[in-house]
C-alpha positions as CSV (number, residue, x, y, z in Angstrom):
1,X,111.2,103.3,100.1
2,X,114.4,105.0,99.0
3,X,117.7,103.6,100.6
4,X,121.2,104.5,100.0
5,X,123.9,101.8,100.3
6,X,127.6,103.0,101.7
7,X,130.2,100.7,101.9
8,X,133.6,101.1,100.4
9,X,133.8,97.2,99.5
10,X,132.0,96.9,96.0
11,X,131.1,93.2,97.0
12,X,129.5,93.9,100.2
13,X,127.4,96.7,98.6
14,X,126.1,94.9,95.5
15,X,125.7,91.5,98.8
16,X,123.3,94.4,100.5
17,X,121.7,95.8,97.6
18,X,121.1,91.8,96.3
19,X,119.5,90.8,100.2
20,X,117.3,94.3,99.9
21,X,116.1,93.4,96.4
22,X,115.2,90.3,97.6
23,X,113.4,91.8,100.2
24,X,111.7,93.6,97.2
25,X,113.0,97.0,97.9
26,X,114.0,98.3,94.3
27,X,114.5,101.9,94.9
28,X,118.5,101.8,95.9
29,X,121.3,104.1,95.2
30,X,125.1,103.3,96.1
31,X,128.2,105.3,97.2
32,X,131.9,104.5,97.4
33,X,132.1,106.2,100.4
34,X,131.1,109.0,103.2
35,X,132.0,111.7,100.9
36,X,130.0,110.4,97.4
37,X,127.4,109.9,100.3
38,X,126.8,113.1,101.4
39,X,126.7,114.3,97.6
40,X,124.0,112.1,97.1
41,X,122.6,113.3,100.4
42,X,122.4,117.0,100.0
43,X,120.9,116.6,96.8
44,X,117.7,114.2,97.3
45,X,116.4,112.6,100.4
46,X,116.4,109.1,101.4
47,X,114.4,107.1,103.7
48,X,116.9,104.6,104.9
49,X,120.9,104.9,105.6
50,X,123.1,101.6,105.9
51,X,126.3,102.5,106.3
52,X,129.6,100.5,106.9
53,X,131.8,102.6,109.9
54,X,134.9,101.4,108.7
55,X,135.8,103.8,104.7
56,X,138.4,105.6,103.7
57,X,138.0,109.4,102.9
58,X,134.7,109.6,105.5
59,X,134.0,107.0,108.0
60,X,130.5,105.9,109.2
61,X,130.6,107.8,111.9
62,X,131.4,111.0,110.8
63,X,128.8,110.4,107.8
64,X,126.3,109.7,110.8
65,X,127.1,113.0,112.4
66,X,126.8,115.2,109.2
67,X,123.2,113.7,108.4
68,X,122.0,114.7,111.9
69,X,123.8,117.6,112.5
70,X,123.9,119.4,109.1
71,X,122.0,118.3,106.6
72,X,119.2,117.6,109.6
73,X,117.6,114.7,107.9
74,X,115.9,113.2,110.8
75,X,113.3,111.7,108.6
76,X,116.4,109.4,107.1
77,X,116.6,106.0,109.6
78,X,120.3,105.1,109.7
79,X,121.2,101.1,110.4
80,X,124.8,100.5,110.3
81,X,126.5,97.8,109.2
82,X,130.2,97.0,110.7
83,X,132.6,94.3,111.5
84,X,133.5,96.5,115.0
85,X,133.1,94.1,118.0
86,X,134.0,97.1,120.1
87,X,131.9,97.8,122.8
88,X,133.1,101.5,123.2
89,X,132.3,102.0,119.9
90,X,129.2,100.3,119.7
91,X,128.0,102.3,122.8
92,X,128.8,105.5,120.7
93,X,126.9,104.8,117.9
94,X,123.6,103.9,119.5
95,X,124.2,107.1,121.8
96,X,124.1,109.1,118.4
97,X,120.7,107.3,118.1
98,X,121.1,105.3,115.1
99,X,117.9,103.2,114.1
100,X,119.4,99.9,113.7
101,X,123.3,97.7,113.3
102,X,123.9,94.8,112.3
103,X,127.6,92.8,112.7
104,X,129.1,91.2,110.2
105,X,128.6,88.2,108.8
106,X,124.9,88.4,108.6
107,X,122.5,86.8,106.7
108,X,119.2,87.9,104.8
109,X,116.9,86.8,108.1
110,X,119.0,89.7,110.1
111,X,118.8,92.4,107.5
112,X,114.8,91.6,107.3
113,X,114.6,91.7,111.0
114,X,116.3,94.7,111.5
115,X,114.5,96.7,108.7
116,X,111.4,95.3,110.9
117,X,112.5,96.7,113.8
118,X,113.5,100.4,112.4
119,X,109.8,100.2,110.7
120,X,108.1,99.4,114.1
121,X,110.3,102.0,116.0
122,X,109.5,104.7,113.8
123,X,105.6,104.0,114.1
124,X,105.2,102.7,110.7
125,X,104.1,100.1,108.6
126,X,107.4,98.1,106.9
127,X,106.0,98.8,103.1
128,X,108.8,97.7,100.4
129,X,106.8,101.6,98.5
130,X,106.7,103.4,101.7
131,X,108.4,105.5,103.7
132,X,109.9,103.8,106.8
């Protein structure tokens, strides 16, 4: 499975990436921000999105409404990772029919549960190799 990691906080990318490597995904990319994002976006697909909401240049949320609305990637699950306790906010981005979201703090049990979830809402197997 190919993922792409979007935070804007070095040390809470590289704490993702570590937790999805040692759920044995290998295949990762990174980006700074919504912006480096799409970059990476427009030029090769992924099959999972975690995104922060809260970056500087492109938020979350606008990042979430360029990959469904112009670069159509609705193969690409989306789980988003924020510190927003807001339930307006919240509301909105499972209206915009992310996969997953996880609140931070969380720990590596969450982040395997939630990748569990997105792979039995999709109707497919949860293979570290395979597309969600």
């Amino acid at each position: 499975m190919k993922i792409l990691v979007v935070d804007d906080m070095p040390l809470m990318r590289h704490v993702l990436i570590n937790m999805l490597r040692r759920l044995e995904y290998a295949d990762i990319t990174e980006a700074t921000d919504g912006i480096q994002a799409m970059s990476l976006l427009k030029k090769q697909t992924f099959d999972l999105l975690v995104t922060d909401l809260n970056m500087p240049k492109m938020d979350g949320s606008t990042l979430i409404d360029k990959v469904k609305h112009e670069l159509n990637c609705a193969d690409t699950a989306i789980l988003v990772v924020t510190c927003e306790d807001n339930k307006r906010i919240l509301l909105k981005l499972i209206s915009a029919k992310i996969d997953g979201i996880m609140v931070k703090p969380f720990c590596l049990k969450t982040l395997e549960k939630q990748l569990a979830y997105i792979a039995t809402k999709r109707g497919k197997q949860n293979q570290k190799n395979q597309v969600l």
